[in-house]
C-alpha positions as CSV (number, residue, x, y, z in Angstrom):
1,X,-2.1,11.4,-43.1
2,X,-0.4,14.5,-43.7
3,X,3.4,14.0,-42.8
4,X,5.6,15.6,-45.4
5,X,9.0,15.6,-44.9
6,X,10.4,15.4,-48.6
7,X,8.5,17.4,-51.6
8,X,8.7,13.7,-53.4
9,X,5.8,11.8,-52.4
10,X,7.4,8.6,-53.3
11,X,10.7,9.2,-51.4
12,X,8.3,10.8,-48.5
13,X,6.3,7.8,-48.5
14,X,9.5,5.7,-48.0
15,X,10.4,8.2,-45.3
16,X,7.6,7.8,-43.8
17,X,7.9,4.0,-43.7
18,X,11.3,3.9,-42.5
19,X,10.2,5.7,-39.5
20,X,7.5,3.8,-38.9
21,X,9.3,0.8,-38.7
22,X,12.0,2.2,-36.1
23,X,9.2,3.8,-33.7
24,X,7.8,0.1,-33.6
25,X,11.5,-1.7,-33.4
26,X,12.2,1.2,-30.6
27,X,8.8,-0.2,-28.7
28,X,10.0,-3.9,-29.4
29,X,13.2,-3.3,-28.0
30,X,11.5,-1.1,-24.7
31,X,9.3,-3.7,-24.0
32,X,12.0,-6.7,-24.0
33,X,14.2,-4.4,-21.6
34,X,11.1,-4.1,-19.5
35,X,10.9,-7.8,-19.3
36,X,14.1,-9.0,-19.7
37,X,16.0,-6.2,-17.5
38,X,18.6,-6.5,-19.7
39,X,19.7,-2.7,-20.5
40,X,22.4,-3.8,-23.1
41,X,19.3,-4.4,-25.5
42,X,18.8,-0.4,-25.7
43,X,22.9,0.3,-26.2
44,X,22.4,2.3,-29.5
45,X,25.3,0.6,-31.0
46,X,23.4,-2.7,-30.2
47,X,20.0,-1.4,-32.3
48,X,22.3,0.1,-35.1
49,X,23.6,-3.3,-35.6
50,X,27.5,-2.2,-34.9
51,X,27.6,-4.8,-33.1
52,X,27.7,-7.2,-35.9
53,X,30.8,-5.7,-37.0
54,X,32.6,-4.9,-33.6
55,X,30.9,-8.3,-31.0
56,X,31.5,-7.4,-27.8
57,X,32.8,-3.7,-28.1
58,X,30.0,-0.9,-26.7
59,X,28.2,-4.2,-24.5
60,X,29.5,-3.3,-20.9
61,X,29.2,-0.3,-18.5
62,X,31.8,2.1,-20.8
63,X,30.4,1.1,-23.6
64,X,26.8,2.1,-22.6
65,X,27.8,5.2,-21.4
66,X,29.6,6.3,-24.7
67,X,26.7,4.8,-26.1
68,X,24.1,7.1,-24.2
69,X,27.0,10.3,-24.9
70,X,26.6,9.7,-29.0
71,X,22.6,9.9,-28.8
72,X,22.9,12.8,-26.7
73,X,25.1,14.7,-29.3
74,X,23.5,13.3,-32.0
75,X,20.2,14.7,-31.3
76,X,21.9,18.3,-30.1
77,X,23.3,18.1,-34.0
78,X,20.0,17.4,-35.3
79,X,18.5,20.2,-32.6
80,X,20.7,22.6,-34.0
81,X,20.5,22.0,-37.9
82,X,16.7,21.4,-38.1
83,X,15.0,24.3,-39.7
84,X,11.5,24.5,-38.4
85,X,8.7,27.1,-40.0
């Protein structure tokens, strides 16, 4: 495997495992919305765990929609900023 993302092969390695892990929890969580039909499950908030802090706060219709607005800009910021070869 050739994936480098950092010049440290330790930290990429970590890198490497951290994104691992969210492509399968991403799966995980698709596959339970598939068979539970419960869209809540993929409100962003929900998978970073916000709503530990704040229960109840992003899991209705609103909330999913800010929800779906903050992935949208957050991947236009990461869009802009990534430098590419």
């Amino acid at each position: 495997m050739n994936i480098k993302i950092v010049k440290n092969k330790y930290i990429n390695a970590l890198f490497i495992l951290m994104l691992f892990s969210a492509i399968i929890h991403m799966l995980v969580v698709f596959f339970a919305v598939v068979i539970s039909g419960d869209l809540y499950l993929i409100n962003y908030f929900n998978i970073l765990g916000a709503d530990l802090f704040y229960p109840d706060a992003f899991n209705n219709f609103f909330g999913n929609i800010f929800s779906l607005f903050f992935v949208i800009v957050i991947y236009f910021i990461i869009l802009k900023y990534q430098k590419t070869k």
